[in-house]
N, C-alpha and C positions, 0 to 999 in steps of 0.2 A: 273743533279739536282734531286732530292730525292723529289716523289710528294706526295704530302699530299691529303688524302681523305676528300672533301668539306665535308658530312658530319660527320667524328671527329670534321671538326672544328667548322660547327655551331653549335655541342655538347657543344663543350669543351669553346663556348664565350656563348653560353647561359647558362651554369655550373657559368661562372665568372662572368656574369650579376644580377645571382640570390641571390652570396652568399656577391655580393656587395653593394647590395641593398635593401635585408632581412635581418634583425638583425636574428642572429643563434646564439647557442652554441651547443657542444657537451655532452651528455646525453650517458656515457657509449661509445657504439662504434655506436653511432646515432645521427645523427645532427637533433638538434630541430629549424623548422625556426617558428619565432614569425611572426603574421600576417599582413601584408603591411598596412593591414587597420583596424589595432587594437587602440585603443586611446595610445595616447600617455605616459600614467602611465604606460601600460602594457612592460616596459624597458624588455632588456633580464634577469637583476639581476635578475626583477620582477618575471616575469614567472618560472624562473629557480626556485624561491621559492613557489611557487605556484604547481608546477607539483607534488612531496611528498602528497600536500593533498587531488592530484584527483585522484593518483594513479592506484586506483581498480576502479573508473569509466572508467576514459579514458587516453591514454596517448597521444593524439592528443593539442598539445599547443590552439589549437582555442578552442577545448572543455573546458579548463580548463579556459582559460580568460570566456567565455560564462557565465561558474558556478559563476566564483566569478562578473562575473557584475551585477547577481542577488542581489546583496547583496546591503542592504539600498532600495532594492523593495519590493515590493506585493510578487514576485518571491523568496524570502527569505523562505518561504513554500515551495516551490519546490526543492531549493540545499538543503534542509537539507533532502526530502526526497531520491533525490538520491543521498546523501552520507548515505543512511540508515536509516532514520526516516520515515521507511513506513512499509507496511501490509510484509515484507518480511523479513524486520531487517536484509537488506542485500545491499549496496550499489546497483545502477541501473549500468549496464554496459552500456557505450554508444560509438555507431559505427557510422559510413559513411558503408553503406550498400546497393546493388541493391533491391532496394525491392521488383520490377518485378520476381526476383529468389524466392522469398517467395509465392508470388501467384502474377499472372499477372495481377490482380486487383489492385497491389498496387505501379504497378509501376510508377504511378505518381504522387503517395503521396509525401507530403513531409518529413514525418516522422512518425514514426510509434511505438506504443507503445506494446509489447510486453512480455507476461507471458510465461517461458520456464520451467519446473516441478518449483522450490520455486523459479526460478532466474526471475530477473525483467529488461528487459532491452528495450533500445527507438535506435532505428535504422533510421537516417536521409539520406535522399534522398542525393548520391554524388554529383550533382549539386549543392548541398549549401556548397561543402566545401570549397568554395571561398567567402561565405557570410561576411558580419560585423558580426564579436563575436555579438556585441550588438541584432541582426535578429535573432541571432543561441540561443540565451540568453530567448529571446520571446517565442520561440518555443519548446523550452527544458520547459519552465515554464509549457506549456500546457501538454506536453507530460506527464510530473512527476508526474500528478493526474490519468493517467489511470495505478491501478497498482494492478487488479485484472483480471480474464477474463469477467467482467464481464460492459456492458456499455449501456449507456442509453442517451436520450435526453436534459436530467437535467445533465448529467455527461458533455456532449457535450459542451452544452451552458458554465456550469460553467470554460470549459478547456477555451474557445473560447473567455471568457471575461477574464479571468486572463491574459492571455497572449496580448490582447489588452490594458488592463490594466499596466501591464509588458513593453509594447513597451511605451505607450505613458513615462513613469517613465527613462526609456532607456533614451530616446530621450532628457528629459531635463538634465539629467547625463552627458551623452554622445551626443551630436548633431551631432557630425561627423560618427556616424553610421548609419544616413538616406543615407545612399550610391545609390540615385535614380536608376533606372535601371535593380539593382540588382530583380530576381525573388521572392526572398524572402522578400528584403525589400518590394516588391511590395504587399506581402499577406499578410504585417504588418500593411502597410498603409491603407491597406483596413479596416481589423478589426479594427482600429483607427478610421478610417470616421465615421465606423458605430456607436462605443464606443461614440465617440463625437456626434453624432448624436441624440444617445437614451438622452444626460445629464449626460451622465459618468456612465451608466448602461446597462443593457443585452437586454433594450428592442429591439433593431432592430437585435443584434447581435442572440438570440432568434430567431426573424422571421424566420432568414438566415439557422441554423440548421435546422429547424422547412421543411423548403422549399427543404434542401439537399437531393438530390437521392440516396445517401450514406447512409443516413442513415434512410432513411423510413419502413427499417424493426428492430431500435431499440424502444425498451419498454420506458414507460415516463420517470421512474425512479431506478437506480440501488443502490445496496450498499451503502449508506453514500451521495448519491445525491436523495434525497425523496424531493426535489420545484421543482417545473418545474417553 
């Protein structure tokens, strides 16, 4: 009898567990899987029309649900910057990236905003590439405002409430992307407490920058964020 190697086969039934239970199409000679814990709009037809208009940001399917959940939010400012409505006039490229390879300070960021000669791009911690689009959606909001090298206290705050702002908007759209647990929904939830906290304003979320060890060596205000 002809033995079969144990692992081809937990390969080849966790290969047929995956593509049975993820909505996919094929993309060229690429299978695109749509995300287990995407809402339920996000069909395959869906995304497969969707991908053409994130193109030149990202061809990652969560990326691209992320961008268009922004839409009908505060985050609405953010996709149009990086589809190129920013200091660049250049779409924002966006990756799942180690960021610890960029400098070992950042490798437990969760994402990271990024000016390379005129290109503009926001590099996400690969541990969230398991996140709800709707988490990844928050945090891309914040990220799309730093889009110079240059950053401040007042830039901070203003990232740190949009996207707290962004999540809570999320949540009533979409409720099924509080996916508890998840790390990142867990850094949404927070900036939320605090968002609700202040009255639906930057005051405690303020404090919170204000207190970061991160960032005790930016200036109060940069470029285009003159309040603190």
């Amino acid at each position: 009898m002809k033995k079969i190697n144990l692992t081809n086969k937990l390969t080849i039934l966790a290969t047929f567990i995956l593509f049975t239970l993820t909505p996919s199409y094929a993309l060229g000679s690429k299978i695109i899987i749509v995300p287990r814990n995407a809402p339920k709009k996000y069909t395959v037809d869906y995304v497969q029309q969707l991908m053409p208009l994130y193109k030149k940001v990202s061809k990652e399917p969560v990326v691209c649900i992320a961008l268009d959940m922004l839409q009908g939010t505060t985050g609405e400012f953010s996709r149009e910057a990086i589809l190129g409505n920013n200091l660049s006039l250049k779409p924002v490229k966006i990756e799942f990236k180690d960021l610890g390879a960029i400098n070992a300070n950042y490798k437990d960021f969760d994402a990271l905003g990024w000016k390379k000669g005129k290109d503009l791009y926001i590099f996400i911690n690969p541990r969230h590439q398991d996140a709800p689009p709707g988490a990844l959606a928050a945090l891309l909001s914040h990220e799309a405002l730093h889009q110079d090298e240059y950053n401040s206290l007042a830039e901070e705050t203003y990232a740190w409430t949009m996207e707290a702002d962004v999540w809570t908007e999320i949540l009533k759209l979409y409720p099924e992307s509080d996916e508890k647990m998840h790390p990142l929904v867990n850094r949404e939830d927070t900036l939320r407490t605090l968002f609700i906290k202040g009255g639906y304003t930057n005051r405690y979320i303020k404090k919170t920058v204000m207190s970061n060890e991160g960032y005790k060596n930016l200036p109060s205000t940069s470029p285009g964020f003159d309040d603190l």
